[in-house]
C-alpha positions, 0 to 999 in steps of 0.5 A: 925843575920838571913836573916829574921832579916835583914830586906830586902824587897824582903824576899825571894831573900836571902836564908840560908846555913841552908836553902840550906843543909836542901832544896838541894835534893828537885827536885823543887830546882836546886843549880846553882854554878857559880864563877869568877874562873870556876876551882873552882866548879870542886874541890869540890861544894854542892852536887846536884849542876850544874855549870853555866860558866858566859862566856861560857853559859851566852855570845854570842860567837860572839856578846858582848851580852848575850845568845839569847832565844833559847840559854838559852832554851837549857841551862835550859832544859840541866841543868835540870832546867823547868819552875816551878823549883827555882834555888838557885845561890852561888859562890866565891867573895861574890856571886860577879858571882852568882849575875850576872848570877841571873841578866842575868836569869831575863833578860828572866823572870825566877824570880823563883831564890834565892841566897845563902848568903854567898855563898861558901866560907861560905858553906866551912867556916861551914865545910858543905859536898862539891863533885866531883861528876857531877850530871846528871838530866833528859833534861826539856822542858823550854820554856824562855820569850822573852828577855827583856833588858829595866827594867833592863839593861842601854845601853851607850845612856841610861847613856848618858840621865842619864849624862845630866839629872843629875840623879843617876849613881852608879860605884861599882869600887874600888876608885882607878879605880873610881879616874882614879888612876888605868886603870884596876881592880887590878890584871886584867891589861888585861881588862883594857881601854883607859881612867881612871876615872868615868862617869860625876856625878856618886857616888862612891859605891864600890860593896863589901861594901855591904859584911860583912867579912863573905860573907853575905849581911849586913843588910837593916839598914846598906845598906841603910846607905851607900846608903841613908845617905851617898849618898842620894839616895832615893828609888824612885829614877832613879839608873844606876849602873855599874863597868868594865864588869857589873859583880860587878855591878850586886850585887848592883844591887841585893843589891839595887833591892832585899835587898832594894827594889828600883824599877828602878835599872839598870845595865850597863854591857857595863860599863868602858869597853865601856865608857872608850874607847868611842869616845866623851864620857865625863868622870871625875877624 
């Protein structure tokens, strides 16, 4: 099945490897690469494509925060991304990265941006050309938008209204996590919390649900299957979503925002890190 059989609602957030082998050397398109594993894009990437570290040019150095204006004007205008340019993301874990810095690029209204399905481990899957070569394109003049957190992204007050209003809150973790089996995500005791379990009401919706085996995005059809039948949520509907760091979150957010359609999603990148070490913050196993 093509994207276009799939049935988004946002029909142009998804894009092809078709499309991107036939559309990388056009100069008002910038392939951005970013992965979980930053070693990744070094051993080979789509050629034309620049790299994008999701810690060390999306976060604030001293803040738990992202990247100010001025910061993310620098790192466009280095990236040789301007104002008018689409910037198409891809990466490892099912464009699990590639997500989040598309999440953290609308932070500060560059809407101009696509993702890649199936990301690199299709691109790869295809025997499609990959390199090393680092390329270098001309410094822009990109002028950001102020910041705007608020349609978008859930602070720890903001889930604490959601708790007690009973309205839809979404962990994308894995069910061991969500049951408070596991205090990390398997395989990263490091990033693990004080508390295990789920914040009061949230519905379990692993995020790679959404993937089939190939990387790609499922359907609309079957989305919403899990989404809606399964869940009940409904598209009107008030959606937090979160996981550990907001980084799994973000592709559902994507899913539900992009694929779906849903209007108020938003992503609470505090997430477990903060909730389960919280003082007085309730939780549930």
């Amino acid at each position: 099945m093509n994207i276009e059989e799939k049935g988004y609602v946002v029909a142009d957030a998804l894009v092809s490897t078709e499309w991107v082998a036939t559309h990388r050397s056009d100069p008002a398109i910038r392939l951005v690469e970013s992965n979980e594993d930053i070693l990744l894009y070094d051993v080979g990437h789509i050629p034309g494509a620049v790299k994008v570290d999701w810690h060390a040019d999306l976060n604030d150095p001293l803040m738990r925060d992202y990247i100010s204006k001025p910061q993310f004007e620098a790192l466009m205008r280095r990236l040789g991304i301007d104002n008018d340019t689409t910037v198409v993301f891809y990466g490892d874990k099912n464009n699990w990265w590639a997500t989040y810095a598309y999440w953290v690029f609308q932070l500060f209204g560059h809407t101009k941006a696509m993702v890649m399905d199936g990301g690199r481990m299709k691109w790869l899957a295809e025997g499609r050309e990959v390199t090393r070569d680092v390329p270098g394109y001309p410094a822009t003049h990109y002028v950001a938008k102020e910041r705007n957190d608020k349609p978008i992204r859930a602070f720890r007050d903001d889930v604490l209204v959601h708790v007690v209003a009973g309205k839809p809150l979404v962990d994308v973790r894995s069910p061991g996590e969500y049951k408070g089996e596991l205090l990390h995500m398997a395989d990263y005791p490091q990033e693990g919390a004080m508390r295990g379990g789920h914040i009061p009401g949230a519905k379990s919706v692993p995020w790679a649900r959404a993937a089939n085996l190939d990387g790609t995005f499922k359907s609309a059809a079957d989305l919403r299957a899990i989404y809606e039948v399964e869940q009940g949520l409904k598209s009107s509907d008030d959606v937090i979503a979160y996981c550990r760091i907001g980084e799994r979150s973000s592709h559902s957010w994507f899913v539900l925002t992009r694929l779906l359609g849903y209007p108020h999603v938003r992503n609470y990148d505090g997430s477990w890190t903060e909730w389960g070490n919280g003082v007085k913050l309730p939780i549930e196993k």
